[in-house]
DOTOR-838807 format. One record per residue: z, x, y of N, C-alpha, C, O, CB in turn; residue in three letters. Coordinates in Angstrom, 3 decimals. Glycine has a CB too. Layout:
<vexkes>
VEXKE / n.zz / n.xx / n.yy / ca.zz / ca.xx / ca.yy / c.zz / c.xx / c.yy / o.zz / o.xx / o.yy / cb.zz / cb.xx / cb.yy / residuo
VEXKE / Z / X / Y / Z / X / Y / Z / X / Y / Z / X / Y / Z / X / Y / ALA .
...
</vexkes>
This chain:
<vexkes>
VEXKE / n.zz / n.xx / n.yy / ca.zz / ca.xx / ca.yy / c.zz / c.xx / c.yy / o.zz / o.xx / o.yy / cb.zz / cb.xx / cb.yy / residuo
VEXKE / 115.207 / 72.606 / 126.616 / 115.257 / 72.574 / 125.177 / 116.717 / 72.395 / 124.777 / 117.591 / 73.189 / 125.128 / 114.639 / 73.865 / 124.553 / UNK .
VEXKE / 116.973 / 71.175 / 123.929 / 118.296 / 71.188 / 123.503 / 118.570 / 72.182 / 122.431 / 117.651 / 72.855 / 121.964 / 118.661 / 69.899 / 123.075 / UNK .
VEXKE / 120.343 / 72.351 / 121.846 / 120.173 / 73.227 / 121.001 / 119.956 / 72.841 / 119.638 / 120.027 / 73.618 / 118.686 / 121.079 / 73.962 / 121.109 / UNK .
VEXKE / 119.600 / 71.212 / 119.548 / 119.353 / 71.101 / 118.090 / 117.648 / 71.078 / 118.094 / 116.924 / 70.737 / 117.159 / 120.154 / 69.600 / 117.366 / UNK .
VEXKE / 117.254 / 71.535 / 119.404 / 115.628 / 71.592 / 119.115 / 115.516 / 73.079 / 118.739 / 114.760 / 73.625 / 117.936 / 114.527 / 71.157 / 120.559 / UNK .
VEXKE / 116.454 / 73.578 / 119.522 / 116.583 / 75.366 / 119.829 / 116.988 / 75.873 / 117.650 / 116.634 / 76.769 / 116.883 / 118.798 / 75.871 / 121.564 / UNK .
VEXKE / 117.568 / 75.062 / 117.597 / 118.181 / 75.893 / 116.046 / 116.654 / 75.132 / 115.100 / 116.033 / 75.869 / 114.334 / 120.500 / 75.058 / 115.209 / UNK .
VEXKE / 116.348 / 74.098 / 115.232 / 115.065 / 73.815 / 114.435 / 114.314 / 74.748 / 114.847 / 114.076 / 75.542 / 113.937 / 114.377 / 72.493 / 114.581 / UNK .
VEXKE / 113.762 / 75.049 / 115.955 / 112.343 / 76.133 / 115.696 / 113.050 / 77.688 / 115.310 / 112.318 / 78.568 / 114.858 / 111.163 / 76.334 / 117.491 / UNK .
VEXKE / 114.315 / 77.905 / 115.497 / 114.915 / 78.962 / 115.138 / 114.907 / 79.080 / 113.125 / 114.930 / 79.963 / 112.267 / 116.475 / 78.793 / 115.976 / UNK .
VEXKE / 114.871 / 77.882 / 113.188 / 115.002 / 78.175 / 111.593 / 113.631 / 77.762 / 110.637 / 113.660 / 78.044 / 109.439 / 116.366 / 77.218 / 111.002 / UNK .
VEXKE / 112.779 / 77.278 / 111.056 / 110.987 / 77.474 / 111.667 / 110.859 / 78.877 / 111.191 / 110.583 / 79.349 / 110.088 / 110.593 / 77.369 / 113.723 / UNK .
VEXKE / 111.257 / 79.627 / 112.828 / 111.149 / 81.196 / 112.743 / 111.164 / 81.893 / 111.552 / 110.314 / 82.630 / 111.052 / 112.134 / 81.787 / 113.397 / UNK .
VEXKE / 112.548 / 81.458 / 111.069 / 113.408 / 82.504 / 109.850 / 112.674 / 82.002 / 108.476 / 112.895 / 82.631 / 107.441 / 115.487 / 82.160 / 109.704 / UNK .
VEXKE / 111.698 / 80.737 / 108.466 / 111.464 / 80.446 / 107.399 / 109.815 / 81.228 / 106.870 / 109.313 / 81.500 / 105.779 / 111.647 / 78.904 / 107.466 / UNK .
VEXKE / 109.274 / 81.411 / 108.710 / 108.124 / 81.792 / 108.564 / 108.302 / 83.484 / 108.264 / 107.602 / 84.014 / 107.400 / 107.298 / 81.309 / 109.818 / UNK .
VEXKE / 109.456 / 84.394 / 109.180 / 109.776 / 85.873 / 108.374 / 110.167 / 85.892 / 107.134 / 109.935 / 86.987 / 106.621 / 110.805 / 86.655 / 108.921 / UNK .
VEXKE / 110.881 / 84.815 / 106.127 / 110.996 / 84.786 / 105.020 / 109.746 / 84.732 / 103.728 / 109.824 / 84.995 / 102.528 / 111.749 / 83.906 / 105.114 / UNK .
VEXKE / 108.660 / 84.290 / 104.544 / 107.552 / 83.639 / 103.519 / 106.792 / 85.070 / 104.012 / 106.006 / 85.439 / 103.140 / 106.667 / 81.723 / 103.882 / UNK .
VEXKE / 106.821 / 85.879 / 105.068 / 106.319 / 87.502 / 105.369 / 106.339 / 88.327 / 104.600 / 105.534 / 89.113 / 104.100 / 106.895 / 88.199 / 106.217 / UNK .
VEXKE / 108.501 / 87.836 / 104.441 / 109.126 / 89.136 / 103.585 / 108.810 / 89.125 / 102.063 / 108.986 / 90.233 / 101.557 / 110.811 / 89.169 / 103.687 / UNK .
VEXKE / 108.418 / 88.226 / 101.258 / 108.015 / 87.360 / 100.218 / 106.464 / 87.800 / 99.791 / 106.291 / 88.277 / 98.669 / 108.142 / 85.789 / 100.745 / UNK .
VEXKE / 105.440 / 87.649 / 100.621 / 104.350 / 88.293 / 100.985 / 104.087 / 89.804 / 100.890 / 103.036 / 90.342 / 100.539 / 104.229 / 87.957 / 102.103 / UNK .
VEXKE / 105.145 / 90.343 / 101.238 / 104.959 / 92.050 / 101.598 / 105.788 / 92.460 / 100.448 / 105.682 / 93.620 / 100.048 / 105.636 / 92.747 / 103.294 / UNK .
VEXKE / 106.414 / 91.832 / 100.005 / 106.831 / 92.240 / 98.791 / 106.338 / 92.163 / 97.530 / 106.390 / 93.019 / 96.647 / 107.689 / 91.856 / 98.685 / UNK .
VEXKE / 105.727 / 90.795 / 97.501 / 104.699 / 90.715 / 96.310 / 103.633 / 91.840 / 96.336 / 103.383 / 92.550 / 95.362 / 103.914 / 89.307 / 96.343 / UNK .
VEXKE / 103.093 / 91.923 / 97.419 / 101.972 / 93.225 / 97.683 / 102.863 / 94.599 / 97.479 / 102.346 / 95.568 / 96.923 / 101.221 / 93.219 / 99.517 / UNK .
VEXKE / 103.758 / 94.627 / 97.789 / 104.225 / 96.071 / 97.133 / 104.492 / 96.368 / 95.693 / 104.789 / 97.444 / 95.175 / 105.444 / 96.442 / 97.683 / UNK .
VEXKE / 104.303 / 95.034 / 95.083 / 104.880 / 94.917 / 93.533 / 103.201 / 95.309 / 93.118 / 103.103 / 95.937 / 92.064 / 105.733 / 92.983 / 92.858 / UNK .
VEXKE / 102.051 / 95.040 / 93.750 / 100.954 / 94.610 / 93.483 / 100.512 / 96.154 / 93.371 / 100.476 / 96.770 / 92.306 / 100.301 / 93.535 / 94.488 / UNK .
VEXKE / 100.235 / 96.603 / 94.435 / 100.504 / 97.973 / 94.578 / 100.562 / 99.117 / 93.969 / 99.747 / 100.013 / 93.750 / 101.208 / 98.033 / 94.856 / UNK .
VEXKE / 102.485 / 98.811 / 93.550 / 102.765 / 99.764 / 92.526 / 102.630 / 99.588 / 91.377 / 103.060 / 100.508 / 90.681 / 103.740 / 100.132 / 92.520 / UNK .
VEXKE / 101.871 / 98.140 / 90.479 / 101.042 / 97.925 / 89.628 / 99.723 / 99.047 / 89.667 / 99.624 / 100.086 / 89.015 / 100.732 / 96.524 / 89.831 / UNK .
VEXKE / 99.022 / 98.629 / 90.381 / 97.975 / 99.425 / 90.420 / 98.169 / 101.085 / 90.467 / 97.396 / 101.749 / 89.776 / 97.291 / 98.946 / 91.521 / UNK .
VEXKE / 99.031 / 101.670 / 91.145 / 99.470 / 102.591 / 90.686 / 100.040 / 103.646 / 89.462 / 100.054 / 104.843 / 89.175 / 99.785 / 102.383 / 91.122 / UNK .
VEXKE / 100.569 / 102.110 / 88.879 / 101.304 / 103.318 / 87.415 / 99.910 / 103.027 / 86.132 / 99.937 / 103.555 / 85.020 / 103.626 / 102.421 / 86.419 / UNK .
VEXKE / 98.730 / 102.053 / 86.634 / 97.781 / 101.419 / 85.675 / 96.601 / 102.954 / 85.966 / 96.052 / 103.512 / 85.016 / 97.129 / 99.408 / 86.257 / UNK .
VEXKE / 96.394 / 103.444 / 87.549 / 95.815 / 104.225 / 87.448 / 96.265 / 105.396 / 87.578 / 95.639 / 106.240 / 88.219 / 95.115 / 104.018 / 87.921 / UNK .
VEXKE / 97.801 / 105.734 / 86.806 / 98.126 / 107.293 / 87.076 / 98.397 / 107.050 / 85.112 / 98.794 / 108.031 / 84.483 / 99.910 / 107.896 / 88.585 / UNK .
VEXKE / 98.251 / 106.295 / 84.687 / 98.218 / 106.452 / 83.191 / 97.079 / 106.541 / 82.500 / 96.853 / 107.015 / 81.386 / 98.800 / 105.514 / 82.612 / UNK .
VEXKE / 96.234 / 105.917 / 83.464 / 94.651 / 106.279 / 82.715 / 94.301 / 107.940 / 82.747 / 93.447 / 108.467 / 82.035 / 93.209 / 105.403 / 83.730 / UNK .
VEXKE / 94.923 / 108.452 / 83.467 / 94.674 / 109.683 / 83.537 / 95.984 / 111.170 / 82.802 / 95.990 / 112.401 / 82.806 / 94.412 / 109.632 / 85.129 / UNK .
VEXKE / 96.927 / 110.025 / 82.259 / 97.810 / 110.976 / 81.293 / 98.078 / 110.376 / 79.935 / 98.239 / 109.214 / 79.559 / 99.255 / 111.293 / 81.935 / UNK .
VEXKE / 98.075 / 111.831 / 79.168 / 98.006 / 111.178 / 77.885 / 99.347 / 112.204 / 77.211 / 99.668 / 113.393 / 77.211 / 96.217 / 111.282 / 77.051 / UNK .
VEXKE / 99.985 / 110.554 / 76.524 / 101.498 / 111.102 / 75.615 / 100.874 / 112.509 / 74.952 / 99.776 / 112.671 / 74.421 / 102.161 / 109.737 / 74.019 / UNK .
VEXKE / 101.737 / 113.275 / 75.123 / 102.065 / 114.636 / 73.941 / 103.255 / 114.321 / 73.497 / 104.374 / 114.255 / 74.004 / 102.177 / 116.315 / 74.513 / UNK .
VEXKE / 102.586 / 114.045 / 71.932 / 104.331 / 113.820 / 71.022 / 103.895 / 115.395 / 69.633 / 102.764 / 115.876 / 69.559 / 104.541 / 111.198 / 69.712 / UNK .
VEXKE / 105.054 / 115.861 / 68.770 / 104.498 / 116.742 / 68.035 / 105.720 / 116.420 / 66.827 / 106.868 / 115.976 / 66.856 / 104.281 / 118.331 / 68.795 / UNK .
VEXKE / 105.183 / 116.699 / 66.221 / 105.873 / 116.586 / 64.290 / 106.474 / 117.397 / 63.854 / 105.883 / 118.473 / 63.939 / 104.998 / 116.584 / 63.063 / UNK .
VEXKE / 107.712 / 117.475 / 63.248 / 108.186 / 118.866 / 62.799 / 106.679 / 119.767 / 61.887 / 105.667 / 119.086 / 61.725 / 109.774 / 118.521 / 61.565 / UNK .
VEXKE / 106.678 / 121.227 / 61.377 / 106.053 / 121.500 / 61.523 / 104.360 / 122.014 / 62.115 / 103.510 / 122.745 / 61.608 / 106.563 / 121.305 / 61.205 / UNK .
VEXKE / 104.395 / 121.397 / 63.134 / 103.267 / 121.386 / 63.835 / 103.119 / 123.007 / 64.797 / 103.867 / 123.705 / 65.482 / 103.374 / 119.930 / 64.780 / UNK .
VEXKE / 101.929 / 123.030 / 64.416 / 101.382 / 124.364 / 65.726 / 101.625 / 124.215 / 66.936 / 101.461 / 123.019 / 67.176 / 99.885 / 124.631 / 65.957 / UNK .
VEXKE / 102.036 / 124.949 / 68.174 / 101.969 / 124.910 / 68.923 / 102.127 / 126.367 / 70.233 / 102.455 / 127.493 / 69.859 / 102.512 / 123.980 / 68.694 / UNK .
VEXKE / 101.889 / 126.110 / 71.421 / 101.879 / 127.153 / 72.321 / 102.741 / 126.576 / 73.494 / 102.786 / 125.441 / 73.967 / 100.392 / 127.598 / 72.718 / UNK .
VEXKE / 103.525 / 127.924 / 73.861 / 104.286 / 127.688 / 75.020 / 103.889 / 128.264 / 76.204 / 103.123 / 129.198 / 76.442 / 105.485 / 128.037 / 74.837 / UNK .
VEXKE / 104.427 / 127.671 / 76.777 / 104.048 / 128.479 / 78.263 / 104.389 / 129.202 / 78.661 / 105.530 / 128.869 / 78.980 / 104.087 / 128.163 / 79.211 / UNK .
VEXKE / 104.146 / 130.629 / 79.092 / 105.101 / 131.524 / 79.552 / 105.815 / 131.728 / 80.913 / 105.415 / 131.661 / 82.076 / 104.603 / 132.489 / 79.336 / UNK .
VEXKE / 106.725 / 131.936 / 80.486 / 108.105 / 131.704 / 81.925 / 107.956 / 132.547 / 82.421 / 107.221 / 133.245 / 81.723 / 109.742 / 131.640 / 81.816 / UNK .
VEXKE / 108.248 / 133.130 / 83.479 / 108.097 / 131.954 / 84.735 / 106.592 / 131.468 / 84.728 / 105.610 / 132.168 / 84.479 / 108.463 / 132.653 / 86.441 / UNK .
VEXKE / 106.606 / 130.477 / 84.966 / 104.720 / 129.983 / 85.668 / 104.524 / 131.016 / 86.451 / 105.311 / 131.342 / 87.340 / 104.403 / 128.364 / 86.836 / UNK .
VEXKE / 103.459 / 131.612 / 86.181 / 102.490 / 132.048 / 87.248 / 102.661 / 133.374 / 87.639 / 102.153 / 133.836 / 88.661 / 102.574 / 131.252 / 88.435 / UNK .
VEXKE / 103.524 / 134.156 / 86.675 / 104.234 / 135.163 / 87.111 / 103.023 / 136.029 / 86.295 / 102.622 / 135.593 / 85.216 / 105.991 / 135.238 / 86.730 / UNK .
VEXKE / 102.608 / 136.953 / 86.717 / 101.260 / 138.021 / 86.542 / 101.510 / 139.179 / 86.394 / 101.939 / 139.804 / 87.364 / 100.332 / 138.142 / 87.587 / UNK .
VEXKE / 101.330 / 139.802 / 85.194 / 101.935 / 141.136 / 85.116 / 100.964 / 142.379 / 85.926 / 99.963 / 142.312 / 86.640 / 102.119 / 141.464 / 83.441 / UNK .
VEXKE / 101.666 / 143.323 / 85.506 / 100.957 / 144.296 / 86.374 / 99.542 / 144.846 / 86.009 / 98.658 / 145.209 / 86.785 / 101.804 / 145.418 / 86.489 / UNK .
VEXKE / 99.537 / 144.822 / 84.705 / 98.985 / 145.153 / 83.783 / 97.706 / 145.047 / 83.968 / 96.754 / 145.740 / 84.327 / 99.384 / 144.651 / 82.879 / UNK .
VEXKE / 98.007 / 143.688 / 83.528 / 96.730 / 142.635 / 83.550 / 96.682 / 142.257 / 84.066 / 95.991 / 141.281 / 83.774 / 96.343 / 141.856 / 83.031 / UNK .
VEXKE / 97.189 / 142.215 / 85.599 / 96.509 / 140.936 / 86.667 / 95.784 / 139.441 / 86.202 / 95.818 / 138.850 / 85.123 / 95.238 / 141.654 / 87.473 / UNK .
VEXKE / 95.230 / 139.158 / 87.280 / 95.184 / 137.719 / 87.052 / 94.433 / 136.930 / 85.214 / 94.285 / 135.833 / 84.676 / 94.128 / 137.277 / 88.527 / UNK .
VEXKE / 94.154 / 138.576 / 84.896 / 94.083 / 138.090 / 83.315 / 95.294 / 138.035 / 82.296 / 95.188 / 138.609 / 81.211 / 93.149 / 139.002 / 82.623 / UNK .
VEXKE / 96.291 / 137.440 / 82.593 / 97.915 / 137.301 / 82.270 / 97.905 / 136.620 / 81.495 / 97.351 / 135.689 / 82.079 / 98.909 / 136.854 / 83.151 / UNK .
VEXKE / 98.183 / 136.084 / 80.015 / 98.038 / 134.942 / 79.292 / 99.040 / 134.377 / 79.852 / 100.128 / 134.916 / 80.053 / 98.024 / 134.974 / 77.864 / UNK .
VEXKE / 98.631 / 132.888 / 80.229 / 99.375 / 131.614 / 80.681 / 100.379 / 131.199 / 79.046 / 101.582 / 131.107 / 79.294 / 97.930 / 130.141 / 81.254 / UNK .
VEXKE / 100.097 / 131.013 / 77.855 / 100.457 / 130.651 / 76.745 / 100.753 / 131.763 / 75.876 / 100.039 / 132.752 / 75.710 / 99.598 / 129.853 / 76.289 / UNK .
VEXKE / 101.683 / 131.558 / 75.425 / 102.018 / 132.519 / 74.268 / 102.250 / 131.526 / 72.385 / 102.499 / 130.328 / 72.254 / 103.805 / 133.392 / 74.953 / UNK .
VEXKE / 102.093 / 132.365 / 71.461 / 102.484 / 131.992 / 70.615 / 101.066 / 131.879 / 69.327 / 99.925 / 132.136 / 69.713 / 103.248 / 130.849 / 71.164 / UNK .
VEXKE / 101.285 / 131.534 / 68.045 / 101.508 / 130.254 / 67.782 / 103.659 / 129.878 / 67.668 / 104.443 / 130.799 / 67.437 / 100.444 / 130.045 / 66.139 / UNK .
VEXKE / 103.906 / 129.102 / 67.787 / 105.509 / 128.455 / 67.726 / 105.094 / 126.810 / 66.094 / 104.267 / 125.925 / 65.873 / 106.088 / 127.437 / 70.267 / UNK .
VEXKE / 106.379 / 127.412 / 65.460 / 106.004 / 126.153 / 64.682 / 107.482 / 124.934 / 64.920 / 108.634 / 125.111 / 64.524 / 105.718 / 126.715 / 62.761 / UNK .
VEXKE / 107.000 / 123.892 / 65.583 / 108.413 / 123.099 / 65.685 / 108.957 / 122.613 / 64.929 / 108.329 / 121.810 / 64.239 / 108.543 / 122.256 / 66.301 / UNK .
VEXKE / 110.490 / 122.841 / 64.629 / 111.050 / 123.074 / 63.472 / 112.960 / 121.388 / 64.210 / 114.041 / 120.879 / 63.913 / 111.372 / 125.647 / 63.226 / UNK .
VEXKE / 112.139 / 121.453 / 64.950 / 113.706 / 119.946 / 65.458 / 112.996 / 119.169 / 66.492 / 112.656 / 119.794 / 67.497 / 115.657 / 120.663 / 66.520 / UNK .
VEXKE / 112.731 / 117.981 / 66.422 / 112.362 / 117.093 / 67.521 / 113.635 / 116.765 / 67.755 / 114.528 / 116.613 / 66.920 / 111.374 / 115.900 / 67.289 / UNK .
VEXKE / 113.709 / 116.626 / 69.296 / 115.309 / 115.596 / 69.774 / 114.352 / 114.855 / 70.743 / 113.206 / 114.888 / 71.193 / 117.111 / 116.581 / 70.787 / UNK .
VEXKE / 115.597 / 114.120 / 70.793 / 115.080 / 112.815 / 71.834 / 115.157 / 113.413 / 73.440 / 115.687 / 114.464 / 73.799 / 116.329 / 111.220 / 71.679 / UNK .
VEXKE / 114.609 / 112.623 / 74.097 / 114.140 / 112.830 / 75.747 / 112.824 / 113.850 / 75.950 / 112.677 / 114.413 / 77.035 / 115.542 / 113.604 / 76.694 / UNK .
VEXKE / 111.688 / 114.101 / 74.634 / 110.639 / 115.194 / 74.834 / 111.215 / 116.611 / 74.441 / 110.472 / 117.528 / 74.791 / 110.146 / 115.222 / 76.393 / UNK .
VEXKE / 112.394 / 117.006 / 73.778 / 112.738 / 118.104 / 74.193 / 112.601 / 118.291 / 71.983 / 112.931 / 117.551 / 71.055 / 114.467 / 118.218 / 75.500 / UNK .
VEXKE / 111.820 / 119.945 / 72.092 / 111.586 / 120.210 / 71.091 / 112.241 / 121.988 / 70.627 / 112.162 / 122.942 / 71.401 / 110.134 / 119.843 / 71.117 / UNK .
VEXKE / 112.885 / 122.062 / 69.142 / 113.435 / 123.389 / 69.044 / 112.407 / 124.065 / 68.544 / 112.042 / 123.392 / 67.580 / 114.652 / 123.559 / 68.247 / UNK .
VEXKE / 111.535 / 125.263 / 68.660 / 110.426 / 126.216 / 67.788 / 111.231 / 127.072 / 66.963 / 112.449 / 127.148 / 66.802 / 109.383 / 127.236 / 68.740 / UNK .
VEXKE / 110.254 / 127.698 / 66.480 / 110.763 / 128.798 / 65.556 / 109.199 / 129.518 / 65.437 / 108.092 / 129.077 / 65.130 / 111.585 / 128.156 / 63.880 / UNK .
VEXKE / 109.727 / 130.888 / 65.856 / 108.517 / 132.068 / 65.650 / 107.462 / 132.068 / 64.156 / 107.687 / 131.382 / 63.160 / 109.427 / 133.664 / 65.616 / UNK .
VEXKE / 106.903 / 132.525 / 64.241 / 105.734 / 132.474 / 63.362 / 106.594 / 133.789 / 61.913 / 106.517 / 133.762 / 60.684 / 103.888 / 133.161 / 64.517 / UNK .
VEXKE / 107.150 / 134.529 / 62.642 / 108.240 / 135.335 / 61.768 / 109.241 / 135.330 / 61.449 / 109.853 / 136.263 / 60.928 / 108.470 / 136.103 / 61.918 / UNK .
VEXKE / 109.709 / 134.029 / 61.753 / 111.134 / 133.063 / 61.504 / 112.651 / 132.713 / 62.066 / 113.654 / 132.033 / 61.849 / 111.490 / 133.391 / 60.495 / UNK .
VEXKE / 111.982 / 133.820 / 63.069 / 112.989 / 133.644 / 64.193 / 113.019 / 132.582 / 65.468 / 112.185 / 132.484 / 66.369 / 112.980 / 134.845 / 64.761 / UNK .
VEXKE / 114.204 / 131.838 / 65.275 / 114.323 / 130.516 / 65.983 / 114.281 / 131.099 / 67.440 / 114.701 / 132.249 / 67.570 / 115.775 / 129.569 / 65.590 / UNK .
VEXKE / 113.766 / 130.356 / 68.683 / 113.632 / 130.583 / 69.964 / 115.278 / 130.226 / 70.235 / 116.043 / 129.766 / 69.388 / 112.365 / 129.654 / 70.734 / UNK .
VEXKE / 115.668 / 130.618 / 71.870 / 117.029 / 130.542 / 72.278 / 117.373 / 129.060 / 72.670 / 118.555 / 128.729 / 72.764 / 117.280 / 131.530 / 73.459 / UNK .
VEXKE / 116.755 / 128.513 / 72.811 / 116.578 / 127.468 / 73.693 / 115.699 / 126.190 / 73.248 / 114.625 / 126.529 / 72.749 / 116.025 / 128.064 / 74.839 / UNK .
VEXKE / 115.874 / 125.045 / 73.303 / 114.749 / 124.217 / 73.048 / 114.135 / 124.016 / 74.367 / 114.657 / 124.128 / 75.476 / 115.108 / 122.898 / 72.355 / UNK .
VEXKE / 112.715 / 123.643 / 73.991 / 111.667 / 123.295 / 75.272 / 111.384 / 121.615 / 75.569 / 111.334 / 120.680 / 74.770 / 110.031 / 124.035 / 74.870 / UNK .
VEXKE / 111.251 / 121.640 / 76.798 / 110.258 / 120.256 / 77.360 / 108.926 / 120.239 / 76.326 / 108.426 / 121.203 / 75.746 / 109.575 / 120.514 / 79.304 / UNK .
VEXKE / 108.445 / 118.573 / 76.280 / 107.171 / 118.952 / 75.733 / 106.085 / 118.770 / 76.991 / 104.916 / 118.509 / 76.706 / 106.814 / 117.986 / 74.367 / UNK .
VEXKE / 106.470 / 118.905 / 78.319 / 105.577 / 119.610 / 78.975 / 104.936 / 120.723 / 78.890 / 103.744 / 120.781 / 79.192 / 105.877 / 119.698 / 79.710 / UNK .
VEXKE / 105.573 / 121.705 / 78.496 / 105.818 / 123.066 / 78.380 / 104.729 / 123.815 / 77.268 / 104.329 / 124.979 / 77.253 / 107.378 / 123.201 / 77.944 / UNK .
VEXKE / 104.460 / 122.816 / 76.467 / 103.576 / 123.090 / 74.588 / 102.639 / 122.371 / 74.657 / 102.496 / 121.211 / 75.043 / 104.357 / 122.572 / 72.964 / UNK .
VEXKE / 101.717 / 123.422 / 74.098 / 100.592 / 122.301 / 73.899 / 100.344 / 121.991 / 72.537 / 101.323 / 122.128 / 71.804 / 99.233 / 122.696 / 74.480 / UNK .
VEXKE / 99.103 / 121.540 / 71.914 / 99.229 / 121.856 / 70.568 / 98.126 / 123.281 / 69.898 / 96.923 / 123.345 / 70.152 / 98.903 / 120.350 / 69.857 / UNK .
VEXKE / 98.793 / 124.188 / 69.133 / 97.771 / 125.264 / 68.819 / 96.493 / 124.693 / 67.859 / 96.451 / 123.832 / 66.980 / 98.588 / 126.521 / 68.019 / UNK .
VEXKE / 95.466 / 125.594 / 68.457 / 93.768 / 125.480 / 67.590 / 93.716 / 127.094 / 67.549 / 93.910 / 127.987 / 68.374 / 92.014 / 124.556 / 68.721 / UNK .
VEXKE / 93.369 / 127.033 / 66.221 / 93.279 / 128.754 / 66.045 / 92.091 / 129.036 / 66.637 / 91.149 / 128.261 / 66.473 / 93.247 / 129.427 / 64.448 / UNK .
VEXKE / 91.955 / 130.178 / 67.408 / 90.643 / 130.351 / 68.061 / 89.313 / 131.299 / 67.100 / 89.694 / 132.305 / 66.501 / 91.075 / 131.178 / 69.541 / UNK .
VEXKE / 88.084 / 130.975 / 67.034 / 87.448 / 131.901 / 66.798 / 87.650 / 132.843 / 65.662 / 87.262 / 132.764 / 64.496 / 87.461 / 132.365 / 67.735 / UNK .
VEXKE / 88.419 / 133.844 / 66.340 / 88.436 / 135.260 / 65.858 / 89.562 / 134.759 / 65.325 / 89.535 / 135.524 / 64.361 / 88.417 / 136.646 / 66.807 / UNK .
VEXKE / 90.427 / 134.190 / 65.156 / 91.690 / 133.935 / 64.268 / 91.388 / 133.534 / 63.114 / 92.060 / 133.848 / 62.132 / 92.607 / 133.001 / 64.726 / UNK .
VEXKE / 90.018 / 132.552 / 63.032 / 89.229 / 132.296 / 61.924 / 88.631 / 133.260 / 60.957 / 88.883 / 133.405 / 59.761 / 88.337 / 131.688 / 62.351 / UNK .
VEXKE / 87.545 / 134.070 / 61.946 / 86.962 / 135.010 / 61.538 / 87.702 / 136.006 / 60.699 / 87.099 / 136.412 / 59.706 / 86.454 / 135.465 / 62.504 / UNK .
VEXKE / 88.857 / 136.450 / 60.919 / 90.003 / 137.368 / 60.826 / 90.389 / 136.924 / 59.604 / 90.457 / 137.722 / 58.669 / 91.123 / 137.334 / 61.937 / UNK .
VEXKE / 90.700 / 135.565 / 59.436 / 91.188 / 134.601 / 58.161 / 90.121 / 135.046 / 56.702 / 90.434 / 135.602 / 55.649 / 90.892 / 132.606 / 58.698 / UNK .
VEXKE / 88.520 / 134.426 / 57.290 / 87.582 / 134.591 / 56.352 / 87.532 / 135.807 / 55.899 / 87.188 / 135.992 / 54.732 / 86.455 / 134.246 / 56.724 / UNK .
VEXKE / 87.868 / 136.881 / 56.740 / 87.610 / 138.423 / 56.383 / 88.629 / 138.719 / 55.593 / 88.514 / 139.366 / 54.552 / 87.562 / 139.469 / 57.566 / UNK .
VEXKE / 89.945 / 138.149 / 56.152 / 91.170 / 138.639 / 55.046 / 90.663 / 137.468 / 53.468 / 91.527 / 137.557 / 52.596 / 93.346 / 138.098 / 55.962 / UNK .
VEXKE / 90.180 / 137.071 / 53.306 / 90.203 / 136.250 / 52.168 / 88.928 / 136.937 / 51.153 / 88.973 / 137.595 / 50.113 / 89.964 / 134.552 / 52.671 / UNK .
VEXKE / 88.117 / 136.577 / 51.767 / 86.961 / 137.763 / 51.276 / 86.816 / 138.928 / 50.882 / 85.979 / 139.117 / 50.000 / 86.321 / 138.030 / 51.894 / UNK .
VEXKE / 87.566 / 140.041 / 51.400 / 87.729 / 141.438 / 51.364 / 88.824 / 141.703 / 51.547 / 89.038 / 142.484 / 52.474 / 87.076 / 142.129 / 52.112 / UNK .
VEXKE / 90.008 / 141.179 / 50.751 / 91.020 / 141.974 / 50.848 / 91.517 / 143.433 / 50.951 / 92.491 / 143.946 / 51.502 / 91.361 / 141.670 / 50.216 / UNK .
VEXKE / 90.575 / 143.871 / 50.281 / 91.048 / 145.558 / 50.200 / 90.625 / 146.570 / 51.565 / 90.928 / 147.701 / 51.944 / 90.157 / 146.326 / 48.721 / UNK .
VEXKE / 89.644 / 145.324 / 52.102 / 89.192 / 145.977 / 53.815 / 90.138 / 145.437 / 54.806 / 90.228 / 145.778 / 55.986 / 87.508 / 145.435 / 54.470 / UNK .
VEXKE / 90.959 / 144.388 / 54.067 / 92.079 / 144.039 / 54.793 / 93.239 / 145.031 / 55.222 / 93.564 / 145.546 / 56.292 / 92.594 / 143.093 / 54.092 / UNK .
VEXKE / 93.788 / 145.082 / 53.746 / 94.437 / 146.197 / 53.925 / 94.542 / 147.468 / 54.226 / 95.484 / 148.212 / 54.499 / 94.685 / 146.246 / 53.451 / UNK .
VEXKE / 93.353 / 147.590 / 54.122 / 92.581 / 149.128 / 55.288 / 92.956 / 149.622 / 56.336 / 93.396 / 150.672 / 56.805 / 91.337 / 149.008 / 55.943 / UNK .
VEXKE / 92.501 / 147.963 / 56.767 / 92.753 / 147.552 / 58.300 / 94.205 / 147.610 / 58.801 / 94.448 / 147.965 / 59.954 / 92.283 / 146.065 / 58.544 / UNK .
VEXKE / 95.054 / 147.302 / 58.036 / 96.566 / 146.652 / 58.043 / 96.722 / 148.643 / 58.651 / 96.740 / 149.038 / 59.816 / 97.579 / 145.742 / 55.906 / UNK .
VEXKE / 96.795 / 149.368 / 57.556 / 97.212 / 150.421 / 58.047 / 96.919 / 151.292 / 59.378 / 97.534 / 152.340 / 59.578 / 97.041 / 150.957 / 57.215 / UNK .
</vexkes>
């Protein structure tokens, strides 16, 4: 084999690992298409409005008091958000008007639904005030 036969199939070679590398790359583009198409079908934006309800999570995760064992509320609050900033990150303020230390992720919040008895509690204070204040004492 001469070497101008030797550098033609040599560059043959390099043309056929090039059209591989080309190949395996498109499929990795393909891939991680399909990937971010089916990890979004399954998450959904949380954005929130100044004034809006909401619940935080209580810090640390997962941390279980003694108390109550594994019946620990995961969420605390209602929190009303009182500063959106940019990058998800939101400032609360207590339901009694005291601003939190810190602003949160909006991982962290969900949005509040008064439950039930928060209702019930509502209708009763509106209805019977004076059994309200009964109660209060």
């Amino acid at each position: 084999m001469t070497s101008e036969a030797y550098q033609e199939a040599m560059s043959i070679m390099n043309l056929d690992v090039e059209a591989k590398r080309a190949q395996a790359l498109s499929s990795l583009i393909k891939q991680k298409r399909l990937t971010v198409e089916s990890y979004n079908k399954r998450v959904r934006k949380k954005s929130f409005k100044m004034t809006d309800l909401v619940w935080k999570v209580r810090l640390p995760i997962g941390h279980k008091d003694h108390f109550y064992g594994n019946w620990t509320p995961q969420w605390e609050g209602p929190f009303r958000v009182v500063k959106v900033y940019s990058g998800n990150s939101y400032g609360l303020q207590e339901m009694n008007g005291n601003m939190t230390r810190t602003n949160i992720n909006g991982k962290f919040i969900k949005a509040y639904h008064p439950t039930i008895w928060e209702k019930y509690a509502q209708n009763i204070q509106k209805s019977f005030p004076e059994f309200w204040e009964n109660m209060q004492e």
